[in-house]
C-alpha atoms as an extended CHARMM CRD file, in Angstrom:
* protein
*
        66  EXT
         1         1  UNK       CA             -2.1470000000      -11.4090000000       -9.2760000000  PROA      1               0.0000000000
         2         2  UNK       CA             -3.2440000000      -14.8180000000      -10.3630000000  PROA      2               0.0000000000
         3         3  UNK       CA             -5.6470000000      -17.3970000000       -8.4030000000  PROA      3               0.0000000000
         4         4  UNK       CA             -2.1100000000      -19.5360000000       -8.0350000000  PROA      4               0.0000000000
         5         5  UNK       CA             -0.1690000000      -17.0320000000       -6.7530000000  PROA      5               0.0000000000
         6         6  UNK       CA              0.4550000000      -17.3230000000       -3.2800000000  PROA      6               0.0000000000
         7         7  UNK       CA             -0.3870000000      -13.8220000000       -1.1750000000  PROA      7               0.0000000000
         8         8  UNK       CA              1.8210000000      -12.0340000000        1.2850000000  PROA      8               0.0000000000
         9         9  UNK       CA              0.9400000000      -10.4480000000        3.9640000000  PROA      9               0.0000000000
        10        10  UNK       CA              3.2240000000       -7.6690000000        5.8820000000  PROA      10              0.0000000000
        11        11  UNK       CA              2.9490000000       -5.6080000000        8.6340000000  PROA      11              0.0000000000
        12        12  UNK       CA              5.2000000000       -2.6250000000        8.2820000000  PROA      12              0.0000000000
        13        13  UNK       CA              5.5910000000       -0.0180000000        5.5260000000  PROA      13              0.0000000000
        14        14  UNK       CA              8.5970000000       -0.6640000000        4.0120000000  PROA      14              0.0000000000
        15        15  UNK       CA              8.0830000000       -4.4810000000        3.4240000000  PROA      15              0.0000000000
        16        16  UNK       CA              4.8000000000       -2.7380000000        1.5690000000  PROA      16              0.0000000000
        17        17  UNK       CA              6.2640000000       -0.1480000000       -0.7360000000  PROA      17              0.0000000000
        18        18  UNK       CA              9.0800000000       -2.8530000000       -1.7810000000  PROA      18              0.0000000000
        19        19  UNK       CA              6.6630000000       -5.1930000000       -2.5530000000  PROA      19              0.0000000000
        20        20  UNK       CA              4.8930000000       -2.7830000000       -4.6720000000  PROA      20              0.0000000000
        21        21  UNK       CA              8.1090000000       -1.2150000000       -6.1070000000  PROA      21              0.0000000000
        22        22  UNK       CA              8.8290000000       -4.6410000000       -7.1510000000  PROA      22              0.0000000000
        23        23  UNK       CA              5.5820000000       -5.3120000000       -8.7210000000  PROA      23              0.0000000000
        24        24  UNK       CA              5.6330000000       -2.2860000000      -10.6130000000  PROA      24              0.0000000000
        25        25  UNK       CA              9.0150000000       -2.1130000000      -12.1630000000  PROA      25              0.0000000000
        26        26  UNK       CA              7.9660000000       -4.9630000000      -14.6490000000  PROA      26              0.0000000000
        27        27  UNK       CA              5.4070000000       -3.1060000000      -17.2730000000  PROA      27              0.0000000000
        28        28  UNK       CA              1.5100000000       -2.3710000000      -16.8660000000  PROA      28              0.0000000000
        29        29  UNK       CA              0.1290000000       -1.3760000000      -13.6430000000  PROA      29              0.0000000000
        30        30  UNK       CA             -0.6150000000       -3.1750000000      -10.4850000000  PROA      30              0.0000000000
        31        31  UNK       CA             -3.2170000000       -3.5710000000       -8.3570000000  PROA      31              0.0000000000
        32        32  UNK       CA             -3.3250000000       -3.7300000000       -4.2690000000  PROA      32              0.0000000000
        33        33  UNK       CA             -6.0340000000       -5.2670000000       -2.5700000000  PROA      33              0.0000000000
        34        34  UNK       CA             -6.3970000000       -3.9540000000        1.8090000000  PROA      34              0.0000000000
        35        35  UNK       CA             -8.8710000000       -5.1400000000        4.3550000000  PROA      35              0.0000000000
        36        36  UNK       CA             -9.6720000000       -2.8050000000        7.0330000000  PROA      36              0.0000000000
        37        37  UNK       CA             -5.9280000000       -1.4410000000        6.9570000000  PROA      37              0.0000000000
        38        38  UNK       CA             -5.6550000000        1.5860000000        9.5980000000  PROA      38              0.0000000000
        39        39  UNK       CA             -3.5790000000        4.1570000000        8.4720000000  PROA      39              0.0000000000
        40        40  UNK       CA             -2.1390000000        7.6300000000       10.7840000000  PROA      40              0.0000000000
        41        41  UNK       CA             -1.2030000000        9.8410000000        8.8700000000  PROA      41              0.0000000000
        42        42  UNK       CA              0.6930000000       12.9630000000       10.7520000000  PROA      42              0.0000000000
        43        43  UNK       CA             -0.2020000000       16.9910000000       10.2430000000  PROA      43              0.0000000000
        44        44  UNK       CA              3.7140000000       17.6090000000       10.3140000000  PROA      44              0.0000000000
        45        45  UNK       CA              6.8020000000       15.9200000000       10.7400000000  PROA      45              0.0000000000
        46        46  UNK       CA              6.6830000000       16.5970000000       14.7570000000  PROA      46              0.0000000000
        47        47  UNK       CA              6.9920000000       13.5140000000       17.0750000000  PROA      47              0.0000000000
        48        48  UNK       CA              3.6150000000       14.8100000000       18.6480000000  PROA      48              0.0000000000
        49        49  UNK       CA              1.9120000000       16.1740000000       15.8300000000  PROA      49              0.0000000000
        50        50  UNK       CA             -2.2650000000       15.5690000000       15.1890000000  PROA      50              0.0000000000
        51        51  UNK       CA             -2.8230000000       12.5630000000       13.0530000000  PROA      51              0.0000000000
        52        52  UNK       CA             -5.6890000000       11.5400000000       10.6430000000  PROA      52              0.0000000000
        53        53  UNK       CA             -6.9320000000        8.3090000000       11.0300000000  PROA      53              0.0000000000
        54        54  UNK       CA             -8.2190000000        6.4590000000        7.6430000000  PROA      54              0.0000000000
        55        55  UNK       CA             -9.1170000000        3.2810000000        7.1550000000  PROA      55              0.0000000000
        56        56  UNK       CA             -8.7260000000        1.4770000000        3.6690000000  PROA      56              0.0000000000
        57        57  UNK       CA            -10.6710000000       -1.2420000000        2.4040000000  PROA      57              0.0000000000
        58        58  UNK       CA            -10.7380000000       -1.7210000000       -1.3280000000  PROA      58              0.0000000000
        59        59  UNK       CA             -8.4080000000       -2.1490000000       -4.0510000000  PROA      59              0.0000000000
        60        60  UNK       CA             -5.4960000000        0.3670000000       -4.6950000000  PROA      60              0.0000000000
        61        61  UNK       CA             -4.6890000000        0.2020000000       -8.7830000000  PROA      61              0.0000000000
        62        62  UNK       CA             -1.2160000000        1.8670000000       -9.8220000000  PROA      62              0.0000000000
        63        63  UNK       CA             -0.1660000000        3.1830000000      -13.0150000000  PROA      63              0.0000000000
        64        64  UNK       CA              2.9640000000        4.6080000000      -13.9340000000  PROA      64              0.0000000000
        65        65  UNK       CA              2.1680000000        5.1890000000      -17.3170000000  PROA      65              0.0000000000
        66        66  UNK       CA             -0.5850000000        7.7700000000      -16.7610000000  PROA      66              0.0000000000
């Protein structure tokens, strides 16, 4: 992403992964930059299952080529 482009933020998952699906069907890689984003992820697919909590803070870089 270039210092012009203009960042956008979302708040659910699926605005997310079509962002990034969009990026990434062009050529090259991408890369995703997160602040503090809180993630849950779920032991099984059970409505009361445990959940890991993670927090990201960095920058994601996606390849499809490797």
């Amino acid at each position: 992403m270039s210092a012009n482009e203009e960042v956008k933020e979302t708040q659910n998952w699926p605005e997310l992964v079509t962002s990034i699906y969009s990026e990434m069907s062009g050529e090259g890689s991408t890369s995703v930059a997160v602040r503090e984003m809180d993630i849950e992820v779920p032991s099984s697919t059970g409505r009361d299952s445990e959940r890991a909590h993670w927090t990201v803070d960095g920058v994601i870089e996606l390849n499809p080529d490797e």
